[in-house]
N, CA, C and O of each residue as an XYZ file, in Angstrom:
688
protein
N      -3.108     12.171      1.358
C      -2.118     12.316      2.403
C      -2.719     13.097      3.549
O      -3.495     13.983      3.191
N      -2.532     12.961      4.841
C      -2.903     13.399      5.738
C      -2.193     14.859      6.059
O      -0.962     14.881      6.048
N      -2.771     15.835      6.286
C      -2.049     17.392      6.105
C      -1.879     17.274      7.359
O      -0.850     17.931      7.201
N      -1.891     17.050      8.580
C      -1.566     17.246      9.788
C       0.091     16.684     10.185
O       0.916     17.126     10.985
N       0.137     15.295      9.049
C       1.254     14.619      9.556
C       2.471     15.156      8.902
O       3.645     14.938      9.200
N       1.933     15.973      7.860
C       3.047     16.944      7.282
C       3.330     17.962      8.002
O       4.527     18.221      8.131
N       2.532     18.653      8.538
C       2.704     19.818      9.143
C       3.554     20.178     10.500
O       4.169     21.168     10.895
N       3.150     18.289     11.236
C       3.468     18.753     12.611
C       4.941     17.682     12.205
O       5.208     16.985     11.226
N       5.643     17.978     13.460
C       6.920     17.265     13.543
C       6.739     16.024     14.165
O       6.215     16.000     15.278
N       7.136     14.866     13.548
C       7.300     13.972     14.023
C       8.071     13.382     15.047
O       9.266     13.616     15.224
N       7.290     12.518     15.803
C       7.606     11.826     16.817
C       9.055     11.144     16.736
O       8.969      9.922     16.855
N      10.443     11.645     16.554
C      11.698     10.927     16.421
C      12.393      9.830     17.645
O      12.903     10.301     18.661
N      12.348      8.697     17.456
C      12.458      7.614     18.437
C      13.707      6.779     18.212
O      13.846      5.645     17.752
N      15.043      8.154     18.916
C      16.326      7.776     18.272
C      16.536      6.129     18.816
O      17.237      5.495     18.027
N      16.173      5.512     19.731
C      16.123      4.153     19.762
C      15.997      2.923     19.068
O      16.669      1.909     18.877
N      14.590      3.509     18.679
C      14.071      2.584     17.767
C      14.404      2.565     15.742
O      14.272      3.472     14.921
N      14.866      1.071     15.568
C      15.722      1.071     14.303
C      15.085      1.942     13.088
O      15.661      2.912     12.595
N      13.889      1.488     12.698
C      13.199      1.822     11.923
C      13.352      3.407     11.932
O      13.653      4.044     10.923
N      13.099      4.008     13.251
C      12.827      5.854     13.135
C      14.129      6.302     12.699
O      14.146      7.245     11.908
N      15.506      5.662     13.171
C      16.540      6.281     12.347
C      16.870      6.010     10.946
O      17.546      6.779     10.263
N      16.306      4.735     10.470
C      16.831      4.897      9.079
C      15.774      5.791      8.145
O      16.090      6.331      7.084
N      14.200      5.840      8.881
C      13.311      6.395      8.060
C      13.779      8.015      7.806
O      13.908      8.650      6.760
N      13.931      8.318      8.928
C      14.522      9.405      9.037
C      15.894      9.940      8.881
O      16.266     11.051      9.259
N      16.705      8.920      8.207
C      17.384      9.466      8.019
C      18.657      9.809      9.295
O      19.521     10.685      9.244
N      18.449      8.939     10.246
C      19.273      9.724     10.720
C      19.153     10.832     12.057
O      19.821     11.092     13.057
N      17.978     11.269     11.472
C      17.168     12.673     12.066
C      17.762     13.819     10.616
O      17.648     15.011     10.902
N      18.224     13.592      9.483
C      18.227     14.302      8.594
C      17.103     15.055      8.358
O      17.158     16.266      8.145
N      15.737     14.197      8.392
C      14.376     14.222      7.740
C      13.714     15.390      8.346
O      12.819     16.053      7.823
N      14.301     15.589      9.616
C      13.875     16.752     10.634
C      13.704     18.170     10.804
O      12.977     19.017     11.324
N      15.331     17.913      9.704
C      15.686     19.646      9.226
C      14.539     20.273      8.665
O      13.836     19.725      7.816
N      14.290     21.681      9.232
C      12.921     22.419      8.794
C      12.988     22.570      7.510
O      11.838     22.484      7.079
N      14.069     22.833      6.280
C      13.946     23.315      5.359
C      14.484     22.026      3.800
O      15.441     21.285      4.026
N      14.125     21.978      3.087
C      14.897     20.978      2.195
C      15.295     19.558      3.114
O      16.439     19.300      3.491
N      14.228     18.811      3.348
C      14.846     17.589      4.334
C      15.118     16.252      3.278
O      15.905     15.334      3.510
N      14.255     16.395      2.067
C      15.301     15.459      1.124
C      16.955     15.520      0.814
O      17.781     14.613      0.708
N      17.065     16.793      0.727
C      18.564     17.364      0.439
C      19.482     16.923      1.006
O      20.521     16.369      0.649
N      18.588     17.491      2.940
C      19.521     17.246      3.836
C      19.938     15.332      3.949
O      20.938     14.692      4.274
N      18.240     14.912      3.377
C      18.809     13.263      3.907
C      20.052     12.984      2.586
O      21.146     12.598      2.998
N      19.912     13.151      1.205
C      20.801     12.831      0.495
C      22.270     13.484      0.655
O      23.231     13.022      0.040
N      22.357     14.380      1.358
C      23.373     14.816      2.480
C      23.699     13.428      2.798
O      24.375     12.790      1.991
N      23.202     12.767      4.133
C      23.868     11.848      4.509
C      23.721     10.718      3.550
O      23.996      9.740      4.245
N      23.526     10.416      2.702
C      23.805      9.744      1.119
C      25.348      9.782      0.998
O      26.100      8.829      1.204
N      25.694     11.025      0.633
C      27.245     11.532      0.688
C      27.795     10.867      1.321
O      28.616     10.021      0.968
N      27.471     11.103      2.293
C      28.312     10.589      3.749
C      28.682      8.968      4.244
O      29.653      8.491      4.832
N      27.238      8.296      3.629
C      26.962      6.844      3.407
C      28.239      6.523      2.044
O      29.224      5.794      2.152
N      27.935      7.098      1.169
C      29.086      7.068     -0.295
C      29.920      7.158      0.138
O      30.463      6.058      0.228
N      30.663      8.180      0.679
C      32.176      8.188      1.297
C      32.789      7.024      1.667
O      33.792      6.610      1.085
N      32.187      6.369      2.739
C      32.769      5.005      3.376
C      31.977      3.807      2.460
O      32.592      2.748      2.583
N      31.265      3.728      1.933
C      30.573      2.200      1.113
C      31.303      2.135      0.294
O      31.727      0.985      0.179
N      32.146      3.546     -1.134
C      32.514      3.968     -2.326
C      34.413      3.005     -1.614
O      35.365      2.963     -2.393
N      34.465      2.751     -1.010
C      36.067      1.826     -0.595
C      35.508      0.309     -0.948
O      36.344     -0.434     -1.462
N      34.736     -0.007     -0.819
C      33.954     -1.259     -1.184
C      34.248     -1.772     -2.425
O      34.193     -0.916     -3.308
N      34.628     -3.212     -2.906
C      34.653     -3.636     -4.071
C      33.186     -3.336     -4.625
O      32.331     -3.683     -3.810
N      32.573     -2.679     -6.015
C      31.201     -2.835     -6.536
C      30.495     -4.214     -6.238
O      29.305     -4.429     -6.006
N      31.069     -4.686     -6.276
C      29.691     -6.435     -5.980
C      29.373     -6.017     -4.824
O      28.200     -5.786     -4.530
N      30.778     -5.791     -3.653
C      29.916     -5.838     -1.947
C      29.014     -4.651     -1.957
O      27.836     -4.848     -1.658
N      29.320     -3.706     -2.195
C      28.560     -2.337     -2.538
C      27.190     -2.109     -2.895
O      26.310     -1.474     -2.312
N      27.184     -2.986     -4.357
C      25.804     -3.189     -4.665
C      25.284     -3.807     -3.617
O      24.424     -3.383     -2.845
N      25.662     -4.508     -3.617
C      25.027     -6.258     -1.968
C      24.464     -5.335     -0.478
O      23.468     -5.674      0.161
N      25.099     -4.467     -0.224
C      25.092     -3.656      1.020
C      23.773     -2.743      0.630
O      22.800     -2.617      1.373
N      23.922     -2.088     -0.753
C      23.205     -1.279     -1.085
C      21.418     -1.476     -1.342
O      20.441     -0.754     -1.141
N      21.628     -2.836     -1.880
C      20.514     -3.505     -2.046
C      19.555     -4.222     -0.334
O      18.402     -4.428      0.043
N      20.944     -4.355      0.182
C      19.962     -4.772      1.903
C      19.779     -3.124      2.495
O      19.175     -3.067      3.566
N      20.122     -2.119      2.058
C      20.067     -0.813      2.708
C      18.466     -0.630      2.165
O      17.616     -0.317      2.997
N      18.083     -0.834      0.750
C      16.801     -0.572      0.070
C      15.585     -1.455      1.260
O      14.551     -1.010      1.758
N      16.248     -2.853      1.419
C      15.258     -3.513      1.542
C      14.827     -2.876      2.724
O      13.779     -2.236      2.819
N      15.822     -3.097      3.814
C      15.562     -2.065      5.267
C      14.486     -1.305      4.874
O      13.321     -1.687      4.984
N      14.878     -0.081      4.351
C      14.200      0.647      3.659
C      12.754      0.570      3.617
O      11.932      1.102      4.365
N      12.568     -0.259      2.511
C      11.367     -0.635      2.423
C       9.780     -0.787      3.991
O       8.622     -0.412      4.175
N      10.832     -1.550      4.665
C      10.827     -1.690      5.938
C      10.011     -0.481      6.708
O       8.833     -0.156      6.861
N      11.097     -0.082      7.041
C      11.446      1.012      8.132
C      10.317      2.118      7.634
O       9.528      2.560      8.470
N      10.250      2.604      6.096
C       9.566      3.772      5.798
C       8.184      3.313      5.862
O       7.342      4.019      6.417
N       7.935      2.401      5.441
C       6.225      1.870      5.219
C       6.149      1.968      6.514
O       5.375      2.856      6.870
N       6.930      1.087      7.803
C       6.318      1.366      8.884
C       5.997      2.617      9.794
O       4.986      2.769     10.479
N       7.282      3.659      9.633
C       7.066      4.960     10.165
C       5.903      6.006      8.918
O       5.556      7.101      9.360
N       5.507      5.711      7.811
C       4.833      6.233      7.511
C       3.366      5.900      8.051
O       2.403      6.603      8.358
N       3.626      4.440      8.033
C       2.003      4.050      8.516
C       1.190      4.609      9.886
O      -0.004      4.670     10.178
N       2.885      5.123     10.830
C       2.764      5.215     12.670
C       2.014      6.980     12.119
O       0.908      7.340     12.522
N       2.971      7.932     11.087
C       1.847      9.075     10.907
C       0.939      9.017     10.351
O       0.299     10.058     10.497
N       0.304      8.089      9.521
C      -0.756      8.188      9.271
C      -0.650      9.089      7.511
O      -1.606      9.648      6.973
N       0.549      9.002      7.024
C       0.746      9.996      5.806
C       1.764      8.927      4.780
O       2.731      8.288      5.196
N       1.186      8.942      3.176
C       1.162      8.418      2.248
C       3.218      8.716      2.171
O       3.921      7.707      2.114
N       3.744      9.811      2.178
C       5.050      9.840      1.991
C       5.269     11.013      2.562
O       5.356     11.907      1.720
N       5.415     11.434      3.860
C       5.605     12.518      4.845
C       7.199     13.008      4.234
O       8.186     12.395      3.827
N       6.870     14.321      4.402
C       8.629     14.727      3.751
C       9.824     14.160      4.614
O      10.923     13.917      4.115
N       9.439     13.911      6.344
C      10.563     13.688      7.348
C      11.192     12.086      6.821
O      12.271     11.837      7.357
N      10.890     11.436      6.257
C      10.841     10.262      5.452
C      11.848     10.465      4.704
O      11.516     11.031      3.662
N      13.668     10.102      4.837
C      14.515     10.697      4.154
C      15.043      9.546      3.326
O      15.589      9.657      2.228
N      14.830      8.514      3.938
C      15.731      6.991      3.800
C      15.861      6.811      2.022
O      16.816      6.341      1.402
N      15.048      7.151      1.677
C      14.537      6.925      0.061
C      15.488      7.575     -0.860
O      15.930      7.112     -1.911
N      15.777      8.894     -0.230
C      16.947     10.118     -0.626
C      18.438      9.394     -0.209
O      19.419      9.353     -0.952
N      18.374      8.965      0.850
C      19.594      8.546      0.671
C      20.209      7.184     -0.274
O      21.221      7.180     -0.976
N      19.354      6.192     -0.062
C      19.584      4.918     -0.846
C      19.303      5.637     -2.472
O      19.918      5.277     -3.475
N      18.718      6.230     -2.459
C      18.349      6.277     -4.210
C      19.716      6.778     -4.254
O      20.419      6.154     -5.049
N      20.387      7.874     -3.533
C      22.146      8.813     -4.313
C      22.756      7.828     -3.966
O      23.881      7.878     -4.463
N      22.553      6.564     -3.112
C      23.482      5.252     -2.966
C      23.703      4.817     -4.694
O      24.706      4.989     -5.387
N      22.654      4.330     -4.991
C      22.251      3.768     -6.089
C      22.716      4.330     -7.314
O      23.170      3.797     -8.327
N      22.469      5.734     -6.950
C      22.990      7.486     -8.598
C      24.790      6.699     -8.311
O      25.387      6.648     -9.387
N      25.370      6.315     -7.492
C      27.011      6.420     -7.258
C      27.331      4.572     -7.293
O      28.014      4.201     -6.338
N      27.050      3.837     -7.942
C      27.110      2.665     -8.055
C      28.564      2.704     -9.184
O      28.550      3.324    -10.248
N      29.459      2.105     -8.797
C      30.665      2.215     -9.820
C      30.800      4.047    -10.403
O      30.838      4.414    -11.577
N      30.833      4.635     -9.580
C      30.882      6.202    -10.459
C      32.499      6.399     -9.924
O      33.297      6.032     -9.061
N      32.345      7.245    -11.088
C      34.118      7.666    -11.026
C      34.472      8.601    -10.404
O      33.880      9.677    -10.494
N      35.993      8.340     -9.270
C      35.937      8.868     -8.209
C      36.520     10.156     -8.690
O      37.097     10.269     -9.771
N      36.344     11.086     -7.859
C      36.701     12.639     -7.766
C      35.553     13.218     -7.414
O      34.452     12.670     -7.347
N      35.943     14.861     -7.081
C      35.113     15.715     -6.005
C      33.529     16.060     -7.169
O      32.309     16.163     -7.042
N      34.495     16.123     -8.177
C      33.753     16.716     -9.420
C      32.260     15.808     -9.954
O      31.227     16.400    -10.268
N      32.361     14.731     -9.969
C      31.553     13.302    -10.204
C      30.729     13.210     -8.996
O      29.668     12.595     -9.101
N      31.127     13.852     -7.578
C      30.232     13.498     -6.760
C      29.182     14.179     -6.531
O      28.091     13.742     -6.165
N      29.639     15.846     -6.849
C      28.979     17.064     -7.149
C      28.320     16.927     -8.549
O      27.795     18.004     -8.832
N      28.175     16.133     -9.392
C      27.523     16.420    -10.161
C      26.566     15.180    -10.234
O      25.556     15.314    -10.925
N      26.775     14.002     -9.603
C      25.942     12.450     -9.087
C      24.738     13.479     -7.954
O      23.517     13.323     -7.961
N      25.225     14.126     -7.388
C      24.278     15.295     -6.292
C      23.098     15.808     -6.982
O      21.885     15.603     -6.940
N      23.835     16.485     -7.575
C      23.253     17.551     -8.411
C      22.150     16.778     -9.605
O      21.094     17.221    -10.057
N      22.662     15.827     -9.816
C      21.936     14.981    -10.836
C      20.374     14.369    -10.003
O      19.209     14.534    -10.366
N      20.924     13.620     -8.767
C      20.061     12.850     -8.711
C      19.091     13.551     -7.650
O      18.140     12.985     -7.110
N      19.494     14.896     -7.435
C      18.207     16.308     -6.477
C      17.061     16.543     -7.842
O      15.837     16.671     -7.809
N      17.901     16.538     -8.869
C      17.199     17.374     -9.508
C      16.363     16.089    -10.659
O      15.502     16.591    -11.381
N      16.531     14.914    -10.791
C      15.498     13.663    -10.590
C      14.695     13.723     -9.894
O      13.563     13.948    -10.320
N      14.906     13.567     -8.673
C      14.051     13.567     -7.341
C      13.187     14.509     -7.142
O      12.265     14.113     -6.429
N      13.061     15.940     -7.575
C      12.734     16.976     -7.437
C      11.614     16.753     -8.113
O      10.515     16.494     -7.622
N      12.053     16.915     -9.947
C      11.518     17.000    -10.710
C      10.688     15.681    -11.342
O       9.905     15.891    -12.268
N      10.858     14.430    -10.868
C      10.354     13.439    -11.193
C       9.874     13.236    -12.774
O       8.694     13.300    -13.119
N      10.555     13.078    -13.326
C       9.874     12.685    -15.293
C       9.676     11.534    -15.057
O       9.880     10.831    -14.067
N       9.171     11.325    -16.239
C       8.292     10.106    -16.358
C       9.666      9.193    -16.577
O      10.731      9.404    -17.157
N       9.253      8.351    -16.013
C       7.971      7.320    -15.341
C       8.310      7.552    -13.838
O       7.777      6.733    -13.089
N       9.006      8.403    -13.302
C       9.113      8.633    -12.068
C       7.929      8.993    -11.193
O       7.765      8.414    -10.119
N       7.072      9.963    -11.635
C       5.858     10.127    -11.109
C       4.976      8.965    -10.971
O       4.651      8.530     -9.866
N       4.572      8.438    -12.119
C       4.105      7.333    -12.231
C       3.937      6.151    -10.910
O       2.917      5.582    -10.521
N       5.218      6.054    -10.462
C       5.416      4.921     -9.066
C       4.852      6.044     -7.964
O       3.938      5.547     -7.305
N       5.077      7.093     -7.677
C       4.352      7.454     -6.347
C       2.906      6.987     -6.020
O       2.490      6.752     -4.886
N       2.174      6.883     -7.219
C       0.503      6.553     -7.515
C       0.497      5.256     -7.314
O      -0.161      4.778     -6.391
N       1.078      4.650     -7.976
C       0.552      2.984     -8.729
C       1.196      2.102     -7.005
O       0.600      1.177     -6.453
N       2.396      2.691     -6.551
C       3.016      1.939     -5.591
C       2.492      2.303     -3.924
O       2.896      3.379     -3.485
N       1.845      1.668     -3.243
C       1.510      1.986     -1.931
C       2.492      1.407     -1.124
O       3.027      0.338     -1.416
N       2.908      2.424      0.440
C       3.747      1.890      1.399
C       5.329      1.674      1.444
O       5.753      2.543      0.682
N       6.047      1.204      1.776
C       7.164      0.944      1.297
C       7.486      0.958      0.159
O       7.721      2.013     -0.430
N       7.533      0.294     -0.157
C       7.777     -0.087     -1.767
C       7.864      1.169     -2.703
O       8.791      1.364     -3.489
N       6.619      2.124     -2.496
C       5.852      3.313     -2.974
C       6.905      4.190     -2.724
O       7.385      4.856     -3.643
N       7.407      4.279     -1.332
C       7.984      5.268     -1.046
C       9.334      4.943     -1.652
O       9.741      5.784     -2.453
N       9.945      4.116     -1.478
C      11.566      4.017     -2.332
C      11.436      3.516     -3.677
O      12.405      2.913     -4.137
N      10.855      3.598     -4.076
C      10.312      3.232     -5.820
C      10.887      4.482     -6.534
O      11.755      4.372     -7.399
N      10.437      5.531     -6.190
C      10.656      6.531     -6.926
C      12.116      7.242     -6.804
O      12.721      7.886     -7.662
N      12.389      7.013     -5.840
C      14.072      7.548     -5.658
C      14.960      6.318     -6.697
O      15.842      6.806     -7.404
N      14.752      4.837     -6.791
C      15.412      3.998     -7.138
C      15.096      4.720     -8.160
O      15.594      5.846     -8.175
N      14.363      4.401     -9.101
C      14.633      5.420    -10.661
C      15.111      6.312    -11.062
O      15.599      6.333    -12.192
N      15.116      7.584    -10.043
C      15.822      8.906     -9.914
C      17.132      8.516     -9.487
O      18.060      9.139    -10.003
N      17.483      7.390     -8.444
C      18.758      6.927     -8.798
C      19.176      6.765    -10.455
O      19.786      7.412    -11.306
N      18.483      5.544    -10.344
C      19.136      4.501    -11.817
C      19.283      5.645    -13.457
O      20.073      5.510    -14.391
N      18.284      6.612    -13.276
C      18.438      7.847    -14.050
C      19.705      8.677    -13.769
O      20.253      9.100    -14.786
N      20.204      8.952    -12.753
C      21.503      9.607    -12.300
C      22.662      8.737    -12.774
O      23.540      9.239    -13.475
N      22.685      7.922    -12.548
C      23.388      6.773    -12.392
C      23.740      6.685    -14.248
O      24.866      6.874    -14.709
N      22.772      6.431    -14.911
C      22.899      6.379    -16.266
C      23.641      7.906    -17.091
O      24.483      7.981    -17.987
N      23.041      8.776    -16.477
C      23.971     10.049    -17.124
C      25.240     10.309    -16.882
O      26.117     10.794    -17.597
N      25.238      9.792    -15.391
C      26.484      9.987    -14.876
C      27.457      8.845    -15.704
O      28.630      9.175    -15.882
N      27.077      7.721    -16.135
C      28.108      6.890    -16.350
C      28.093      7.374    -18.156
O      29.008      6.920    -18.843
N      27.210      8.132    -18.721
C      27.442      8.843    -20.222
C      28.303      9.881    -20.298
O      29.115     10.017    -21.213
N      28.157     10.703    -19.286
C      29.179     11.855    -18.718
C      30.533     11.113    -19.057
O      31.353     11.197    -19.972
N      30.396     10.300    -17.840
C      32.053      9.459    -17.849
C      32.729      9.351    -19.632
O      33.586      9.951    -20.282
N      31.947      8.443    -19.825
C      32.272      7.755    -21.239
C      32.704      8.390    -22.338
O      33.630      8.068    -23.082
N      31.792      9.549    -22.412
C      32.508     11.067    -23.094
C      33.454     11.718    -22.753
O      34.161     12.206    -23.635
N      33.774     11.936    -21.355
C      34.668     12.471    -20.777
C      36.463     11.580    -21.666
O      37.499     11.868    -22.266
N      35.708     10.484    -21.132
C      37.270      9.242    -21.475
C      37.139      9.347    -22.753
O      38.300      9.073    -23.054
N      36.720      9.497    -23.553
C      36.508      9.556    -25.022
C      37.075     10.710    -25.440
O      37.783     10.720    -26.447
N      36.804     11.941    -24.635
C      37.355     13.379    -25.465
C      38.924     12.856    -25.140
O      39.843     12.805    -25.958
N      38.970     12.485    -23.730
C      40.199     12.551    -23.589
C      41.307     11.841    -24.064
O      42.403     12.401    -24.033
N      41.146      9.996    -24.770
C      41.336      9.794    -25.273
C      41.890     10.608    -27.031
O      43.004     10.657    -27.551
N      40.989     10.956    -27.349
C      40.686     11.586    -28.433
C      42.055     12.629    -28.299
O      43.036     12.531    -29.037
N      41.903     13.691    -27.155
C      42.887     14.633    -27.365
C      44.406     14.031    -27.300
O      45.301     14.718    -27.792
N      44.793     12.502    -26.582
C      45.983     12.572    -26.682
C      46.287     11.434    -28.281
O      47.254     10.770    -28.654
N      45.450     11.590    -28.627
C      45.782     11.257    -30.361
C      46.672     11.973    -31.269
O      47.437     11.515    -32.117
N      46.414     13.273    -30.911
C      46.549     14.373    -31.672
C      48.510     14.584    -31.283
O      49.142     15.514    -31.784
């Protein structure tokens, strides 16, 4: 990775399509935690997509990746850096992906958050794995889609237990 293109701030070209979705927005910009901040606007993307029947949702969600794909390979290629942190797009589509059919309340969204930072963060296997093997686009939202689809899976075990205790208690 190129240490310069990390270091310095990138060239943001609110015009041009690609620099806002790579970025997030200009999420990617924020000096401190700019994954966070982009899965921030994740949230925000969830809020209004989460009214969506799941088929259109997925459908939307899946042309949001491809963009994606797009947009980041090309603004990564313009710095010259393998996966520059200002590069948020990945953070947001992957907590798209953690909230696919998740069950609504404040509680589920805070913990779909919380789930899929701390995927992303921490990358287990086979999450690491795709940053290496995958170059460019692809490379770069590879690894959030898993750290999604990993969120996504606990979160919907969470659920299932949840309906299960609760079930369970009005037995009694």
């Amino acid at each position: 990775m190129n240490a310069s293109a990390e270091t310095t701030a990138p060239n943001f070209n609110t015009s041009d399509p690609k620099h806002l979705l790579a970025f997030g927005f200009g999420a990617g910009l924020a000096p401190k935690a700019p994954g966070t901040v982009g899965t921030l606007v994740g949230v925000a993307l969830y809020l209004i997509l989460s009214m969506l029947p799941v088929a259109l949702y997925v459908l939307v969600v899946a042309g949001l990746f491809a963009a994606g794909v797009w947009a980041v390979g090309s603004v990564a290629e313009e710095l010259g850096a393998d996966d520059p942190p200002a590069i948020v797009w990945d953070e947001v589509v992957g907590f798209l992906i953690a909230m696919i059919a998740a069950p609504a309340g404040i509680m589920w969204l805070i913990a779909g958050f919380a789930l899929f930072r701390a995927f992303d963060i921490t990358k287990p296997w086979p999450i690491a794995s795709f940053e290496g093997r995958f170059k460019g686009g692809i490379g770069i939202m590879l690894d959030d889609l898993v750290a999604g689809l990993y969120t996504w899976l606990i979160l919907h075990v969470m659920w299932m237990m949840v309906e299960a205790s609760l079930r369970g208690a009005g037995a009694h």
